[in-house]
Each structure stands twice: as C-alpha cells, then as structure tokens.
C-alpha positions in Angstrom: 33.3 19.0 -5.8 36.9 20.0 -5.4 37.3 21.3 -9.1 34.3 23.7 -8.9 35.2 27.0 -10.5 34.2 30.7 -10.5 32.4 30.0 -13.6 30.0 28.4 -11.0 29.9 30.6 -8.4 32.9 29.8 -6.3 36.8 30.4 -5.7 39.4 28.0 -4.6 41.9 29.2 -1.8 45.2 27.4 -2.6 48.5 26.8 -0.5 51.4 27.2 -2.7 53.3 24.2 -1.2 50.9 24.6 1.5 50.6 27.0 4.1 54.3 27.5 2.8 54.5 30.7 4.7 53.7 29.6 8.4 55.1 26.0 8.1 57.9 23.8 6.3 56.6 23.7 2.8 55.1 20.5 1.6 54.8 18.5 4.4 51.9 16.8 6.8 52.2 20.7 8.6 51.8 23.0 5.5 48.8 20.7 4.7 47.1 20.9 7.9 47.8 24.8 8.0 46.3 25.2 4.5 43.1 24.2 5.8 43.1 25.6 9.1 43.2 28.9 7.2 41.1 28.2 4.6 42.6 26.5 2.0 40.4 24.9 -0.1 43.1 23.1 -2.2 46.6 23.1 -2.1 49.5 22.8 -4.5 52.1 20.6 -3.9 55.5 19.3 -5.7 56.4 15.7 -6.4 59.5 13.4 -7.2 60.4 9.8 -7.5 62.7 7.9 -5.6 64.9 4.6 -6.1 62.7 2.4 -5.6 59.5 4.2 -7.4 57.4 5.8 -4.3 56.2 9.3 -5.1 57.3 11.8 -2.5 56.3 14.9 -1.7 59.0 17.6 -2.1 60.0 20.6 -4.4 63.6 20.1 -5.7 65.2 17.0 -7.4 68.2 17.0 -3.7 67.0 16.6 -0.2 69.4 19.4 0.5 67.3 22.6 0.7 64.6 21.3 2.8 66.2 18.4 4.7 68.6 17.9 6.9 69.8 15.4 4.5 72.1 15.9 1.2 72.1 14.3 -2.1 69.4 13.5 -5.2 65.9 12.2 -4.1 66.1 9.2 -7.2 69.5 7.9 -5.4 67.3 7.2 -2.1 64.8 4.7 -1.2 61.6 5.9 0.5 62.9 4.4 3.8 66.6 6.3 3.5 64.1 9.8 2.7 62.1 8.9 6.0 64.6 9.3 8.2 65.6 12.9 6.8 64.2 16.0 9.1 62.1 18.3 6.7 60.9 20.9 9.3 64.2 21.6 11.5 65.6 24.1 8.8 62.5 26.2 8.6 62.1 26.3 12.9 62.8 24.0 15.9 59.2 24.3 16.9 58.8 21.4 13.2 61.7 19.7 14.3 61.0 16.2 13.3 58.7 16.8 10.4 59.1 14.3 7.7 59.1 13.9 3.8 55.6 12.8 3.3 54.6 10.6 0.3 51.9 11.5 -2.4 49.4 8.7 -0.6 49.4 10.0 2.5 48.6 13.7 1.6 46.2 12.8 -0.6 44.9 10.2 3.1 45.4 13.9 4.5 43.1 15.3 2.1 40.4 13.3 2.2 40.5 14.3 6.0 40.4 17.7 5.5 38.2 18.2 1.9 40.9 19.4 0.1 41.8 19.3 -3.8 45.4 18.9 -4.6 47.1 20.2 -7.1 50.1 18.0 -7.9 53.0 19.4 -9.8 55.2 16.9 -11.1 59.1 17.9 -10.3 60.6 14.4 -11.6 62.1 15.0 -15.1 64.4 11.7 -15.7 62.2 8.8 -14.9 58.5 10.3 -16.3 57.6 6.8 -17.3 58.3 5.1 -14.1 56.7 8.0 -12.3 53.4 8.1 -14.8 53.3 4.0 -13.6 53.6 5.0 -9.8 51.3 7.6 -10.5 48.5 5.4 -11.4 48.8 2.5 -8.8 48.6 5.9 -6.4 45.6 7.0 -8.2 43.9 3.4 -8.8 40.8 4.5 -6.5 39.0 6.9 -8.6 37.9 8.7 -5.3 41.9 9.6 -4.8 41.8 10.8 -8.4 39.0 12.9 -8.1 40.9 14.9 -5.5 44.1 15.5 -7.8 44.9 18.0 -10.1 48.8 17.1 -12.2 50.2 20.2 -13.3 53.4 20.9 -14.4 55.9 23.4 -16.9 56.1 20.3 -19.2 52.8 20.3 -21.1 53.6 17.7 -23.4 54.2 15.5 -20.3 50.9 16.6 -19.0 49.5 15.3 -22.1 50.6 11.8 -22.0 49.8 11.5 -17.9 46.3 12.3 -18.9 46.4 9.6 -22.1 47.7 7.2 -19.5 45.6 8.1 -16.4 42.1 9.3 -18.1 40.7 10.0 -14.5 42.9 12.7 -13.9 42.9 16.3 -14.3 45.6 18.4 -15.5 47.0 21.9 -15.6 50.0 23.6 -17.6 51.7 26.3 -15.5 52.8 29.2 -18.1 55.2 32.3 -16.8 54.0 33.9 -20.2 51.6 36.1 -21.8 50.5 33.7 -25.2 48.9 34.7 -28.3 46.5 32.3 -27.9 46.1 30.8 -24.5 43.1 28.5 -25.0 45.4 27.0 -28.2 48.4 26.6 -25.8 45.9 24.4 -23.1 44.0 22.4 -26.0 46.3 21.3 -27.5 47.5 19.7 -24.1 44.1 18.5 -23.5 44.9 21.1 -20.0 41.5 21.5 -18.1 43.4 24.5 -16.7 46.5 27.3 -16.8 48.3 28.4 -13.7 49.5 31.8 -14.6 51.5 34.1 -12.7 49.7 37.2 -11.4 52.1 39.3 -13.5 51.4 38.3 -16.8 47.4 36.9 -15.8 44.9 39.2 -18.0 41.1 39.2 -17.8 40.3 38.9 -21.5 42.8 35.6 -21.7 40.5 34.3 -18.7 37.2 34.8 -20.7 38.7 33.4 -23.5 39.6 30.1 -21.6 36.3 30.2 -19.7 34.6 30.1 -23.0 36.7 27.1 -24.3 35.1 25.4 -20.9 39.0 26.0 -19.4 40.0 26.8 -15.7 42.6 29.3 -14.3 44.8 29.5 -11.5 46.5 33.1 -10.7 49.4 32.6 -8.7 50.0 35.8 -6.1 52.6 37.6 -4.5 53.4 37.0 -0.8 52.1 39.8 1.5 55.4 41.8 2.1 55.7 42.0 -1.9 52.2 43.0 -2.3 52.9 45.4 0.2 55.6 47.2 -1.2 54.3 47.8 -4.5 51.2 49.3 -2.7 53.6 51.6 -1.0 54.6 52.7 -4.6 51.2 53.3 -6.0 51.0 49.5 -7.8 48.6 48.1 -5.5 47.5 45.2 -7.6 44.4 44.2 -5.2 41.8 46.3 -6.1 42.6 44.4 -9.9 42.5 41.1 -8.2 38.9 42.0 -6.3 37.5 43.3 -9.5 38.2 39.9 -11.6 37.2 38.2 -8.4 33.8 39.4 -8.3 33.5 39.0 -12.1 34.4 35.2 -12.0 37.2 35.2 -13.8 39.7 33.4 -11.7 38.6 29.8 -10.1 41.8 29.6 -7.6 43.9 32.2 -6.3 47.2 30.5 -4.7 49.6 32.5 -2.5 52.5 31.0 0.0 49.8 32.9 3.1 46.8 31.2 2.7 45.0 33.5 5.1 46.3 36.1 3.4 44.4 34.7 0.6 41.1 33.9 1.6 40.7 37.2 3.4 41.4 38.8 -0.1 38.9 35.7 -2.0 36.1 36.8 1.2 36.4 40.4 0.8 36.0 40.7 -2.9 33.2 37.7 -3.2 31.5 39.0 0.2 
C-alpha cells in the first residue's frame, strides 16, 4: 500500500518535484525518473487554471519553468499545453509539457507510485477542492494521493470535503507540540525540513498513529557540510534504522534511496 510507513517496517523514497534533479521538475520526465531510481512516491505541486483543470506545476506564473509568461489562473488548460516545460532546464526535454493532475496520477498507477500533492493554488481553494474531487472520484486514484500543503486549515476542509483522501501539513518549524499542530488538522502526516526534524517529535507523532516526511538537502549541500565536520547522514541512518522517518524526499532520488538502502540494509 502506497502509505505504508516505517512504523511497519518500510521507508518511502520520494522525488521532491520528481527526479527534480535530473529532469524538468514536475513533469511526465521527473515522474518517470523518480521511479527509474527508486522512488517510491513523489511530491508534486498543483494549480488551477481558467477553466478549473488542475495542473501540475510549482509557481502561481508559467514564467520560471515555461517558455511561456503570465499567471497559470488567466490560462485555459489548452493555452498551458502549448507552453514548453523542459526547454529551460536542457534541450535534450525540449518539448516537455505541463502535465495535469489526472495524467500523473494515470502515470502512477503505471509505475506504483504514491503521490504526494501539494496544493500551490491560494485564490480559488473552493473551485480547486471541487476539481479536486471529480479528479479523485475513483477511490483507487485517491488511494494513491497524499494533499499536503503550508495552509493546514485548508488541509482541513479538503479532507471534510474529500473524506477518501489523505493529508499532510508541511512545517519549516520546530513546535511545542507537533502531534497538537497535525490533530488539530486532522493531518495523517508532517513534512518537516531536515533542519529542524528531531527524533523525539517523530515518536511522539508515531504514538499519536501520525506519519512523517523529512525533507533533505541536495547532495552538493550535504556534501559541504560534511567537508566541515556537519555530516548530517550518519543522524539520518541512525533514525532510519530506528523507524522513525516513513519517507525521506530529496530533489536526487538515487541519492536517496542509496542513503534509505544503506541504513535499512
């Protein structure tokens, strides 16, 4: 089952975006990457346009990742199709297009994959929420998706209007009480940053029958802190091995696995 935790004996690898490093983040590529290196889920970013399709990108423009320039809610889905989404990360993705939430979550039914689905749109939540359920009608596609999002009130009312669904609130800080902060959410888990992710918080949301995801540093950062004595993979192996995180994410999926297979092997 895709939301299997270390509490049972195993450890999602997760794509941040995708195989975000390799390939043009959050597209058809960065999905197929993830799990050619061993993704076992993957987190991706949505947004709604015009005419109330949920598409798969990180920022609220086109301009960053397209070839394309202005706000993703002033375009129809057929206006985003004809944007490029992998020419501005290499040539070799020339071509590669803004895919919509239905067809990766097609893609990862192909490829086993969970998806955890970070909602971007912050002006139109209610016509999103309604998109979100005709998406997630089949209870087989919502099985596969995990929302998540900064916005845990918002999380809250997906979950009151989807009941199928899973959820997670993203935090960037340390609480005083972390299994208060995803109750009262109704959160099944937390996606905390590796730098402010702590062992006893994990316990204390494993006991409450909560998940965790730690997100990681990319390879080059882990890299130099090693060089300067703040290695911070033995840590990681240690809390591995004790069950305390259920997905690791990182933008280098391979990166990540051959950390998950080393400390679980």
């Amino acid at each position: 089952m895709y939301w299997n935790y270390a509490i049972n004996g195993f450890v999602h690898v997760c794509g941040h975006r995708g195989h975000s490093l390799g390939t043009p983040e959050n597209t058809i590529a960065a999905l197929r990457a993830n799990a050619a290196h061993g993704g076992t889920t993957a987190e991706i970013d949505t947004v709604l346009t015009a005419d109330d399709q949920i598409v798969v990108i990180h920022d609220l423009s086109v301009d960053r990742t397209t070839n394309g320039t202005g706000a993703v809610r002033d375009m129809t889905l057929a206006e985003v199709r004809t944007l490029d989404a992998g020419a501005w990360f290499h040539t070799g993705f020339t071509g590669e297009r803004v895919p919509t939430l239905t067809e990766t979550i097609a893609l990862a039914h192909e490829f086993d994959l969970g998806l955890e689905v970070e909602v971007k749109e912050v002006r139109e939540i209610a016509r999103y929420t309604r998109a979100l359920a005709k998406v997630l009608a089949d209870p087989d596609d919502a099985a596969r998706v995990m929302m998540i999002g900064f916005d845990h009130v918002m999380l809250k009312g997906l979950k009151a209007a989807i009941p199928l669904i899973k959820t997670g609130g993203i935090i960037h800080a340390r609480h005083g009480d972390p299994v208060h902060v995803a109750q009262s959410a109704n959160l099944d888990e937390l996606c905390i940053d590796l730098a402010v992710w702590h062992p006893d918080d994990a316990r204390a949301l494993h006991a409450a029958g909560i998940a965790n995801r730690c997100h990681v540093y990319n390879p080059d950062k882990i890299a130099r802190l090693a060089a300067v004595g703040l290695d911070p993979r033995p840590a990681l192996r240690e809390w591995l091995r004790a069950g305390l995180i259920d997905t690791l994410s990182g933008d280098d999926v391979a990166w990540v696995k051959a950390l998950v297979d080393e400390a679980m092997a």
